[in-house]
N, C-alpha and C positions, 0 to 999 in steps of 0.2 A: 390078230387072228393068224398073222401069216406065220410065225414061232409060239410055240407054245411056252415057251420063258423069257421075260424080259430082264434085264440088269442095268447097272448105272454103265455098263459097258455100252459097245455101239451095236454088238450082233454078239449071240451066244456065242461060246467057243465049242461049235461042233465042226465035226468034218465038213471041208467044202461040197465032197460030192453029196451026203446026205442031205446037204442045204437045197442045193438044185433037183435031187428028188421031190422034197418037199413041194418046193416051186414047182414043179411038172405036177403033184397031185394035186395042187387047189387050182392050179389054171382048169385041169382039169375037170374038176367037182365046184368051182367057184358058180354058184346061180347071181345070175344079174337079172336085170330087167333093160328097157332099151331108152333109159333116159340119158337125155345129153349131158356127157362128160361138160363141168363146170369149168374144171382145169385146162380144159385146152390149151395147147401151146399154138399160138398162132401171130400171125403181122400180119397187117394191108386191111384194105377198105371189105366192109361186109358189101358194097355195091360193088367189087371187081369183077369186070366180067369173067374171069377167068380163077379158078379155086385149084391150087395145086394140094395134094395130102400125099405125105411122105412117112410110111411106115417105118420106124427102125429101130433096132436095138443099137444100144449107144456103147456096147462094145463089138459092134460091128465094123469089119474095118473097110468093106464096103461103103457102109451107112457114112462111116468120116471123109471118104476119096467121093464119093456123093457131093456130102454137102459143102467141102471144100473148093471143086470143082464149079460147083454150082450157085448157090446159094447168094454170096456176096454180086456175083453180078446180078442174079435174080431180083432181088433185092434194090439195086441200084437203077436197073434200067427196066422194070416196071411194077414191082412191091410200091415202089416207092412213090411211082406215077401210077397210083388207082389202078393199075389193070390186073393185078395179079394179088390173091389173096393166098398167104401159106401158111401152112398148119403144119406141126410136127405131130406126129400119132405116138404115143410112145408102146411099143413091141420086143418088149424084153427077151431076149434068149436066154439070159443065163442071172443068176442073180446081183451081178456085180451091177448088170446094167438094170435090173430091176431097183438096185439101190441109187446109182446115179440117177434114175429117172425120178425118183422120190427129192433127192436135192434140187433137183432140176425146177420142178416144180412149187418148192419153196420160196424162191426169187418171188417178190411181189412186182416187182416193177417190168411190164414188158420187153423194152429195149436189153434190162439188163440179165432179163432172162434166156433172150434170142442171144447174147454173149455169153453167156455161159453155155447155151447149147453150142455156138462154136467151139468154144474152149476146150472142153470136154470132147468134143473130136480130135480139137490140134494136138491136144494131152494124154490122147487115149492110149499107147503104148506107155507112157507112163504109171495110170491110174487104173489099168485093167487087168493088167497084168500081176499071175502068183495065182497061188491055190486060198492064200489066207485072205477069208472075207473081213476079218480086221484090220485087217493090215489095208485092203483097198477102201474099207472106209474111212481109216485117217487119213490117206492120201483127198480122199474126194474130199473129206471137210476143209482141209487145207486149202483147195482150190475155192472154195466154196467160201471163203472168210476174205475174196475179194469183189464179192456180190452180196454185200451187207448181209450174210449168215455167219455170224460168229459158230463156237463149237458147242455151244448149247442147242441152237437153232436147230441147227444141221444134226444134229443127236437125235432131236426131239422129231425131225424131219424123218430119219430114219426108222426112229421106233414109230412113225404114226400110221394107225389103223386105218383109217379115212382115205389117207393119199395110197395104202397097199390097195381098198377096196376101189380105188378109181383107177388105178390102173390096171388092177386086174379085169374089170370092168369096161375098159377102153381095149385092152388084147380081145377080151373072148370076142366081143359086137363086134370089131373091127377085122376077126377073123369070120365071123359065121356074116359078113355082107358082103367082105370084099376075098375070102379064099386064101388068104395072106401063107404061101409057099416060104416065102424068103424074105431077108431083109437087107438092102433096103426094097419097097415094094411101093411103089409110083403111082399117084394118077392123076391126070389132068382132065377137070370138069369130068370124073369119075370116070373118064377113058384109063385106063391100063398106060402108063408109057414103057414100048419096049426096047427107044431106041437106045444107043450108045450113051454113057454116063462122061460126055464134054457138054459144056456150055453151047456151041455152035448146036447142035444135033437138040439139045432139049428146050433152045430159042425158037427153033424155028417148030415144033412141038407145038408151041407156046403160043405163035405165032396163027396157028390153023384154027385159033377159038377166037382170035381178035376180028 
């Protein structure tokens, strides 16, 4: 539904900017209902007391100085010890990252998909970069054929219907509950966090729900 022509290629060859029109009128007109996104991207215990959800588009370069910053100690010093449950939302800006959020998603195995949502930040001047939507999806499959998605997968990933309607489906809800201005866009135990994007500053954040 999200292109009106599909080919053995990865993405039509049209204009990039007509591409991201497009993307702006079904985000736009896409009707959902409010059932739980299946795909969630998440780690840690469903008993943690503490639920972080991290909005972003994943050619954000915000979103990457984020979760580089954060994340891995997050992860280490209390994902890991039950107290902290995290969730990636995924909040496309533009279509590059509406297509890496479609890879992303592909990964079946947890651990190795929370790795490639790293990767895809460390790489994101690499893989985001250009006007041509082909050209950044052979970069992403490339990436993406060392998280057991060979170039069929990852093809197949991109053309599918299903993963465009869930995440288009996880944007609209996620904007009409939480107001979603920018990305990345924070919350802890559905608090807002406004403070500064260091590890010290969003521990101790972290620390006011423990």
């Amino acid at each position: 539904m999200f292109l009106a022509k599909r080919n053995k290629n990865y993405m039509p060859k049209i204009n990039s900017l007509l591409c991201f029109l497009v993307f702006i009128f079904l985000l736009n007109n896409f009707q959902v209902n409010a059932s739980e996104n299946k795909s969630l991207i998440s780690i840690g215990s469903d008993e943690a007391k503490v639920t972080v959800k991290v909005f972003s588009s994943l050619t954000c370069p915000h979103c990457a100085n984020f979760h580089s910053k954060i994340f891995n100690k997050l992860k280490k010093e209390f994902i890991d010890t039950n107290n902290v449950r995290f969730e990636h939302h995924g909040f496309p800006l533009d279509l590059a990252a509406f297509n890496a959020e479609k890879v992303l998603r592909c990964v079946e195995n947890k651990e190795k998909r929370l790795d490639l949502l790293s990767k895809l930040y460390e790489k994101q001047d690499s893989w985001a970069s250009g006007s041509d939507i082909n050209n950044i999806n052979t970069k992403l499959i490339k990436i993406a054929n060392d998280y057991n998605l060979n170039d069929d997968k990852s093809s197949n990933c991109l053309n599918s219907e299903k993963l465009e309607d869930e995440i288009l489906e996880e944007k609209i809800n996620g904007n009409k509950k939480y107001s979603i201005k920018s990305t990345p866009t924070v919350f802890i135990n559905e608090k807002k966090y406004e403070g500064e994007h260091n590890y010290n500053d969003f521990k101790k954040a972290i620390k006011k729900f423990l």
